[in-house]
NUSE-689824 format. One record per residue (C-alpha): residue in three letters; x, y, z. Coordinates in steps of 0.001 Angstrom, whole numbers, plus 500000, padded with zeros to 6 digits. Example, Ala and Ser with C-alpha at 12.3 -4.5 7.8 and 13.67 -1.06 7.14 Angstrom:
<pts>
ala512300495500507800 ser513670498940507140 
</pts>
This chain:
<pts>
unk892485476417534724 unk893819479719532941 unk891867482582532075 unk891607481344528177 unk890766478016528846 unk887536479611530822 unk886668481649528414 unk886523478811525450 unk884659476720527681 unk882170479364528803 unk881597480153524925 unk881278476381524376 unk878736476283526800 unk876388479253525560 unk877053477936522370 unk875332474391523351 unk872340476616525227 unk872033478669522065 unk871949475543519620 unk869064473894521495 unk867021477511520831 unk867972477958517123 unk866888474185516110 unk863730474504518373 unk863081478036516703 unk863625476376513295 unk861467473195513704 unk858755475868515151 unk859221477980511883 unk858770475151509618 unk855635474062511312 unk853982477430510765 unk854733478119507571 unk855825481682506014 unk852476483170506229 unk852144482945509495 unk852050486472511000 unk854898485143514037 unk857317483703511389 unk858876487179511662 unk859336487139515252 unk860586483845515470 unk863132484906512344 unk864368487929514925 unk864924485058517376 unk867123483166515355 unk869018486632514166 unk869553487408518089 unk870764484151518596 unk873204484637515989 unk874282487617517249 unk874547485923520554 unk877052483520518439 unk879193486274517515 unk879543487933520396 unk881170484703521961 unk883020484379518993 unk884946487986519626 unk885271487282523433 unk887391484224521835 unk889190486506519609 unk890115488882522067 unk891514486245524366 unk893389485474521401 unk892350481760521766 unk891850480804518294 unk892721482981514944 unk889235483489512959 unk889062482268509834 unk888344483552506141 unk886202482228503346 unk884446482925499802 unk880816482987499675 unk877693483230501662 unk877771487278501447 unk874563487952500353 unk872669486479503068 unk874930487760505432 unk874676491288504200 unk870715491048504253 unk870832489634508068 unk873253492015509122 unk871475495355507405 unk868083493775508474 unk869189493459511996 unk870779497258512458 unk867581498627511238 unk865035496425512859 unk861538499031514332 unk863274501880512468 unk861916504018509703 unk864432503739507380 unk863661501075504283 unk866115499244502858 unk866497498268498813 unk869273495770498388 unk870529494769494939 unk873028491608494238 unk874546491057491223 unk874416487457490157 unk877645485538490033 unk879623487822491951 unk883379486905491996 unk884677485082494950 unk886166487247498272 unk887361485835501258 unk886239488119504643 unk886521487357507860 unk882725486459509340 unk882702488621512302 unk884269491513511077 unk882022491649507775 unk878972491754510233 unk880858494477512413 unk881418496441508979 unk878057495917507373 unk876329496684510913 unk878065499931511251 unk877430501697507646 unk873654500086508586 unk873843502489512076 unk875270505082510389 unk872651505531508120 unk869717504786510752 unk871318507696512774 unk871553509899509492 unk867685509957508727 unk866001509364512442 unk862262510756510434 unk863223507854507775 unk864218507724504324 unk865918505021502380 unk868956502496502495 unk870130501467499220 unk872717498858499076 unk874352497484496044 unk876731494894495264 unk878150494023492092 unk881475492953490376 unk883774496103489501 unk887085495633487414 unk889366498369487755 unk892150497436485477 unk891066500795483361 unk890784503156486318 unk893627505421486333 unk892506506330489857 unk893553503005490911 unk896356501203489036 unk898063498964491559 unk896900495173491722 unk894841493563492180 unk892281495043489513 unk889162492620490243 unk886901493897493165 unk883622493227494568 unk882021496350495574 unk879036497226498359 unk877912500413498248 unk875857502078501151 unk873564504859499656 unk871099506524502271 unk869358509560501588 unk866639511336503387 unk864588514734503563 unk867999516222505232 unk866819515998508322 unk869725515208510720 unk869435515955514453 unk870918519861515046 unk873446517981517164 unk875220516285514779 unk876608516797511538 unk876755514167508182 unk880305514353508941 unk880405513491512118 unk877723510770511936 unk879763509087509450 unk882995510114510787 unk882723507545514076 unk882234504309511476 unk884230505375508663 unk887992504928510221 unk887320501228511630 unk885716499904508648 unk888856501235506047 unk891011499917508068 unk889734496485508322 unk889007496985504601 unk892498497996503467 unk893959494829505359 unk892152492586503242 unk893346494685500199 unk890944496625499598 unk889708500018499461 unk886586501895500859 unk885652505044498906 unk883347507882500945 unk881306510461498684 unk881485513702500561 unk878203513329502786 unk875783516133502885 unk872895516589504627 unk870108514623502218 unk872528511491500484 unk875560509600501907 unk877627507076499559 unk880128505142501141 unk881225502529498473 unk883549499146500576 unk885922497400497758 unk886650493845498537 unk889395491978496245 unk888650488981493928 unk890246485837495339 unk891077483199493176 unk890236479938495465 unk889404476311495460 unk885405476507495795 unk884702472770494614 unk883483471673497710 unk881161474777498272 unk878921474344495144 unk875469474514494723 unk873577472015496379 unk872439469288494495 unk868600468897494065 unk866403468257496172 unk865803464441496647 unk863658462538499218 unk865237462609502877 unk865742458970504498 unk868591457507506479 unk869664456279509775 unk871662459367511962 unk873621458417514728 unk873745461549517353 unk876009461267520052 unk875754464411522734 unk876348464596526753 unk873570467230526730 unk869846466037526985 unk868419469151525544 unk870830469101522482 unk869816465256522201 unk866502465925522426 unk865982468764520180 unk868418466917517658 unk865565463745517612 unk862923466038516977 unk864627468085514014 unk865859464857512512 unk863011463270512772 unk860591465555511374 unk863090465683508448 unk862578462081507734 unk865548459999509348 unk865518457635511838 unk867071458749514765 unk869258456970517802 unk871011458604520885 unk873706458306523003 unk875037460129525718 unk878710459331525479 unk880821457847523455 unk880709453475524806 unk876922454443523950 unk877649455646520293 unk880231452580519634 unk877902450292521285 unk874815451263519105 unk877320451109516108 unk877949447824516765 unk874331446889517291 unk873114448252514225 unk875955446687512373 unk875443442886513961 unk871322443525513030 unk872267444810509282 unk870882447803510056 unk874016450333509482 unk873967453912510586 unk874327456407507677 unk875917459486509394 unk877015459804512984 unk876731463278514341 unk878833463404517064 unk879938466319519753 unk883572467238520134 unk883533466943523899 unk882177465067526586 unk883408465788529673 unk884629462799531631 unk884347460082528436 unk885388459598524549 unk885202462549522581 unk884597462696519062 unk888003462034517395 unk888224459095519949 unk884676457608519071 unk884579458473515105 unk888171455924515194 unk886098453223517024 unk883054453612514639 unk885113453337511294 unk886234450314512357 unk882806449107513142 unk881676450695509753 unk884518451982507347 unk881551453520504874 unk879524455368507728 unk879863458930507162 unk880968461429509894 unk880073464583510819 unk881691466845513846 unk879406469207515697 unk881031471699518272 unk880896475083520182 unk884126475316519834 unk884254475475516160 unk884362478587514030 unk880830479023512999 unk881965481097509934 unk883244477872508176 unk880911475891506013 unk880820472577506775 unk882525470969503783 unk885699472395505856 unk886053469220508147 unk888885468301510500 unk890860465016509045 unk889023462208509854 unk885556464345509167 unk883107464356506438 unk881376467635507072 unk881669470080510521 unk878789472213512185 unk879921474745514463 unk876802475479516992 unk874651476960516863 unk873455475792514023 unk869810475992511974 unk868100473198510804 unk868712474269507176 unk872289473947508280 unk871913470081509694 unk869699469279506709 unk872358470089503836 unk875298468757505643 unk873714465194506105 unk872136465538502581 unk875912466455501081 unk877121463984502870 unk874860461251502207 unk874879462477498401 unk878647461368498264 unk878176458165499854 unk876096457212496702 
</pts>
């Protein structure tokens, strides 16, 4: 086996560990409620699980096993994670501000949480007595700036404002602090075409102001959710791991839907076929790329639209990019999960899929 082929199977594996946590950590979250004073810790569980995610997800990159893909959408949570993260038991307090209907940008998942981690540092290292982070982001067209007549003219912009009692350790300068961030992220910004524009820093404020480009894309099949309607239906999980399977049944469940197992993939086509002779179709299979030494998933999801040419499909993997959403399926797919994944996650991809069965 080469070196690559370790490392996507390692990160497949942690991935798997990892997904049994985040679902456990999300059924536990939903039991407690908001108001419970250990939501928050159990929230910071999930976020270092995440991060856990990405980090495998760059070990793949750097082997230069898969290219990482782009997308529209989903920035504004991501920006609050990420900034929330970087200055987790800090003193510095954070005021973010989205615009509604911001334009669509494509960004690459990892990256974006590198970027937005690093101006987060930055500023944490800037005002180590506290002060405050203020982070905007809002649609900017710049067909009318002079400064900046070349195309395209439609930008979304975040812009990193910290300021403090000027109170930087003797050590270091504003310059310097932001100096060490300031190269990496313009780079990565100007190769999406974009610009990042830096106010000159002083002692007391720091404005560093990240331009990403307005991308004109096909977004019908990330739209809103539809509304909420009452959860029922049969889910068909098929998973060689028993703590995946397990923690799958108990999620599911507590959602509302019926829930049967199988190990491999004879088990999945032979409950199929069971549930079809009793007139008791599945509605969604979830199945798992890989199992090692049987059927994998685009094996088995061949063998179960025969058995049941409506039944809905969806892939689950740790070896897909987690950044996609999970209207972006492989052919033969209705929806894909890369793991980890949340229970929110589960819970709208069954529900979206369902929805266009009816």
């Amino acid at each position: 086996m080469d070196r690559d082929t370790q490392i996507r199977d390692i990160a497949h594996d942690f991935n798997n560990i990892l997904t049994a946590i985040m679902v456990n950590l999300s059924m536990v979250k939903m039991e407690i409620g908001e108001n419970d004073p250990k939501f928050g810790l159990l929230s910071d569980a999930q976020k270092a699980c995440a991060e856990g995610r990405d980090l495998m997800k760059q070990l793949e990159a750097v082997a230069k096993i898969e290219s990482i893909a782009s997308y529209s959408g989903g920035l504004s949570d991501l920006l609050r994670d990420a900034i929330d993260f970087a200055l987790k038991d800090c003193m510095v307090q954070t005021k973010i501000a989205v615009e509604e209907d911001l334009w669509p940008i494509e960004f690459d998942h990892i990256q974006m949480i590198r970027v937005l981690n690093g101006l987060a540092r930055s500023a944490k290292r800037r005002l180590p007595k506290g002060g405050i982070l203020r982070v905007s982001v809002r649609n900017r067209d710049l067909s009318s700036d002079s400064a900046k007549d070349s195309q395209p003219e439609k930008y979304v912009q975040i812009t990193f404002t910290d300021a403090g009692p000027g109170n930087l350790p003797s050590a270091e300068t504003a310059e310097e602090v932001f100096a060490e961030e300031i190269s990496e992220i313009a780079s990565y910004v100007e190769n999406m075409g974009g610009f990042l524009k830096q106010e000159s820093p002083n002692e007391s404020e720091g404005i560093v102001a990240l331009h990403f480009p307005y991308r004109v894309a096909d977004e019908t099949s990330r739209s809103e959710p539809p509304a909420q309607t009452p959860v029922s239906g049969r889910i068909l999980v098929m998973d060689d791991m028993e703590l995946i399977r397990n923690s799958l049944e108990r999620m599911l469940t507590g959602l509302g839907y019926e829930v049967a197992l199988a190990t491999n993939g004879d088990e999945a086509i032979a409950e199929c076929a069971r549930a079809c002779a009793a007139q008791r179709k599945f509605d969604v299979a979830l199945l798992d790329m890989a199992v090692p030494g049987g059927k994998g998933a685009d094996e088995v999801v061949k063998a179960l639209k025969k058995l049941d040419p409506e039944l809905k499909t969806i892939l689950a993997s740790g070896y897909l990019d987690t950044s996609l959403p999970a209207a972006y399926a492989p052919p033969g797919y209705d929806a894909a999960l890369g793991k980890p994944f949340r229970t929110a996650e589960v819970r709208d991809a069954l529900k979206e899929v369902m929805r266009r069965s009816g």
